[in-house]
C-alpha positions as CSV (number, residue, x, y, z in Angstrom):
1,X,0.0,0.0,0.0
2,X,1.1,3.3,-0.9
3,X,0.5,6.5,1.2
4,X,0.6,10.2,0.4
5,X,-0.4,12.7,2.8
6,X,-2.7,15.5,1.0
7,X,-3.4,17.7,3.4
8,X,-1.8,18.7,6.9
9,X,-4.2,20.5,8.8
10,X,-4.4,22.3,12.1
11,X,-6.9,19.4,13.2
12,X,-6.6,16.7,11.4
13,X,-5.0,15.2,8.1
14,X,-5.8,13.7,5.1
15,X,-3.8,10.6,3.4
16,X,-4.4,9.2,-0.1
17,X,-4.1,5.3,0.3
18,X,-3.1,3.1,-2.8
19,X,-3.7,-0.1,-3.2
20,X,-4.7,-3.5,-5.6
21,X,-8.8,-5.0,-4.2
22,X,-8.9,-9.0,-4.3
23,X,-8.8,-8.7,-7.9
24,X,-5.8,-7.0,-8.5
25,X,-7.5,-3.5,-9.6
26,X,-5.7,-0.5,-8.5
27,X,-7.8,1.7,-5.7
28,X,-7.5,4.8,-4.2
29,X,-9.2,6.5,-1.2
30,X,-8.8,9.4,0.8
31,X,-8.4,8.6,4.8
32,X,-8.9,11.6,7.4
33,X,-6.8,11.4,9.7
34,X,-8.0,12.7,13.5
35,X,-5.6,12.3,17.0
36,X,-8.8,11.1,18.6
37,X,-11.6,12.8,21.1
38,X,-14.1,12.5,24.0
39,X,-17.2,13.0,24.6
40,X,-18.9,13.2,28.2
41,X,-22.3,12.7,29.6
42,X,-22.2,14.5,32.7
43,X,-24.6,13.7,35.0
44,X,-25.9,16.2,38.2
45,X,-26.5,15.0,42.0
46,X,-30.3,15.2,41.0
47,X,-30.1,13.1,38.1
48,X,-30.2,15.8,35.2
49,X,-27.7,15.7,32.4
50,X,-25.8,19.1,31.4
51,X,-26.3,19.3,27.7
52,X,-24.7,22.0,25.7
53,X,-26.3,23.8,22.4
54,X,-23.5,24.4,20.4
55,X,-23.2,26.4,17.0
56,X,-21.8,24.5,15.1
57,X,-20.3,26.4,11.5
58,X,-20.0,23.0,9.2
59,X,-23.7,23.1,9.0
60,X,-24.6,26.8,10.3
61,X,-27.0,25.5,12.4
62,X,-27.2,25.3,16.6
63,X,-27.4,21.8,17.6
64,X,-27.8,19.9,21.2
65,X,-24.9,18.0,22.4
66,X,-23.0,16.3,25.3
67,X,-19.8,18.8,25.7
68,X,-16.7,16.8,23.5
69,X,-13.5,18.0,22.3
70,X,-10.2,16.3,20.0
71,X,-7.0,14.7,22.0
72,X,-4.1,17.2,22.4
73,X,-0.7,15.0,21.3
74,X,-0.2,12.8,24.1
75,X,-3.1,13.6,26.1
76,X,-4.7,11.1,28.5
77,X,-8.5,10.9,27.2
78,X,-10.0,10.8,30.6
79,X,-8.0,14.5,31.4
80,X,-9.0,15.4,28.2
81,X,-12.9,14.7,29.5
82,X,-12.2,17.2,32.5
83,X,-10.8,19.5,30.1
84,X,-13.5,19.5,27.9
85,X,-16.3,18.9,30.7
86,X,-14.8,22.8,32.4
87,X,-14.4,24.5,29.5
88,X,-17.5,23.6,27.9
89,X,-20.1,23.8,30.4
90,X,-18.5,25.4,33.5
91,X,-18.4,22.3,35.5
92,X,-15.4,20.5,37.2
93,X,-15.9,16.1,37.8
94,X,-15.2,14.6,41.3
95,X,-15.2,11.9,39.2
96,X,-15.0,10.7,36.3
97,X,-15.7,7.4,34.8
98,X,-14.7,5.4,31.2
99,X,-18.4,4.2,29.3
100,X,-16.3,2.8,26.0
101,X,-14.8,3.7,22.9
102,X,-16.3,4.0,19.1
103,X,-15.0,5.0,15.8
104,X,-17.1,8.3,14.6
105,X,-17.0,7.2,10.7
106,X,-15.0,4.3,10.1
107,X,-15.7,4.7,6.1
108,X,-13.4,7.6,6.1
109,X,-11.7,8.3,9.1
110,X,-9.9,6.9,11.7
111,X,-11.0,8.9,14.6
112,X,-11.8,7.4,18.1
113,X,-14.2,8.6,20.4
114,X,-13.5,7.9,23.7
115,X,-17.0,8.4,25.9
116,X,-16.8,9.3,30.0
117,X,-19.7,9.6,32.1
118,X,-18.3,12.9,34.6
119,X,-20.7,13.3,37.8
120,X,-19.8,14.8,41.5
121,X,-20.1,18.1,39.2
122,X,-19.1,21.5,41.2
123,X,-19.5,24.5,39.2
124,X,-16.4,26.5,37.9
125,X,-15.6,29.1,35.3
126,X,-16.8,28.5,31.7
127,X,-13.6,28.7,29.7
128,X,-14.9,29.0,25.8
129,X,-12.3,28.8,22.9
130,X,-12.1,32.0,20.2
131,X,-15.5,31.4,18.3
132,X,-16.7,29.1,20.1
133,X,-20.4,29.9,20.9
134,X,-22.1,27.6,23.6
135,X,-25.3,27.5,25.4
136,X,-24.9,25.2,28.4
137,X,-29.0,23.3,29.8
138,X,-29.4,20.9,32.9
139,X,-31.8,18.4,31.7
140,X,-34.2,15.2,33.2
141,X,-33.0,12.0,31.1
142,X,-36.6,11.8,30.6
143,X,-36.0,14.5,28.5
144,X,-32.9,14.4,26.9
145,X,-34.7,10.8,25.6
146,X,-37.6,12.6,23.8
147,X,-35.1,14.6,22.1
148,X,-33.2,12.0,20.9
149,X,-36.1,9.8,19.7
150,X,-37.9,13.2,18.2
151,X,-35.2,14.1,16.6
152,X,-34.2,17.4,18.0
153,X,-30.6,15.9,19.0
154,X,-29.0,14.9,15.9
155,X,-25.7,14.5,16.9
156,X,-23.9,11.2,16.4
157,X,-21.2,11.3,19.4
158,X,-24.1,12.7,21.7
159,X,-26.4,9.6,20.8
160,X,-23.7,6.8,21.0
161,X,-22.6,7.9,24.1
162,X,-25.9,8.6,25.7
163,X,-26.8,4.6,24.4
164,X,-23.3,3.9,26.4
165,X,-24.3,5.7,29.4
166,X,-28.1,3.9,29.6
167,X,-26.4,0.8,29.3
168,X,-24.5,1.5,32.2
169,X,-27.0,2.5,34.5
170,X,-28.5,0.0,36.2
């Protein structure tokens, strides 16, 4: 297999992989390349769930989320959860707990979404990155189902790790 990278950008890359299928005929496809992320379902002493409503530019659109972000070099993913979980939604874990992994869209790219579940939540400062606009909402699970099933949260990584989470809960 041949490789040639395409693109180097500032968060992820591209590579062109060559290669002969099972019958010998030349193929070529275009891999993203992504250091990885987490996403966490953060849960409140009174059961709610912190959701976020993020705009999002790739589809100009505000949409409902858990609070996520990508995997500096190096970076544990369950610091990377507190990182995220703080900046995001102004909330700081006591603890914070692995749920599982999943690739976001293995036909294309090889990032890996690492899912937490962060409770024992004690507010602190909301630290939003440069354009980054963010509405943070403390919701039932009752809730946050409706909107799932309804539609209204459309978000893969929100949806995978909220079906992590329930299966967790006893």
């Amino acid at each position: 297999m041949q490789v040639e990278r395409v693109l180097d950008g500032e968060i992820f890359s591209v590579d062109r992989l060559r290669f002969d299928d099972e019958q010998g005929r030349g193929m070529s496809r275009l891999i993203v390349r992504h250091p990885g992320a987490v996403v966490v379902v953060p849960q409140l002493p009174d059961g709610r769930l912190v959701m976020i409503r993020n705009h999002r530019v790739s589809i100009d659109a505000w949409i409902w989320e858990f609070c996520a972000g990508k995997l500096e070099r190096g970076e544990d993913p369950a610091v990377a959860a507190g990182r995220e979980l703080e900046e995001e939604t102004g909330h700081a874990a006591g603890r914070i707990r692995p749920l599982g992994a999943f690739y976001t869209s293995p036909g294309f790219a090889d990032e890996l979404m690492h899912a937490f579940v962060a409770d024992e939540l004690t507010p602190v400062a909301q630290r939003l990155e440069p354009g980054e606009r963010i509405e943070v909402e403390c919701l039932p699970v009752a809730q946050v189902e409706t909107m799932i099933r309804d539609g209204q949260v459309r978000d893969g990584k929100t949806i995978a790790a909220f079906a992590l989470w329930r299966l967790s809960t006893p």
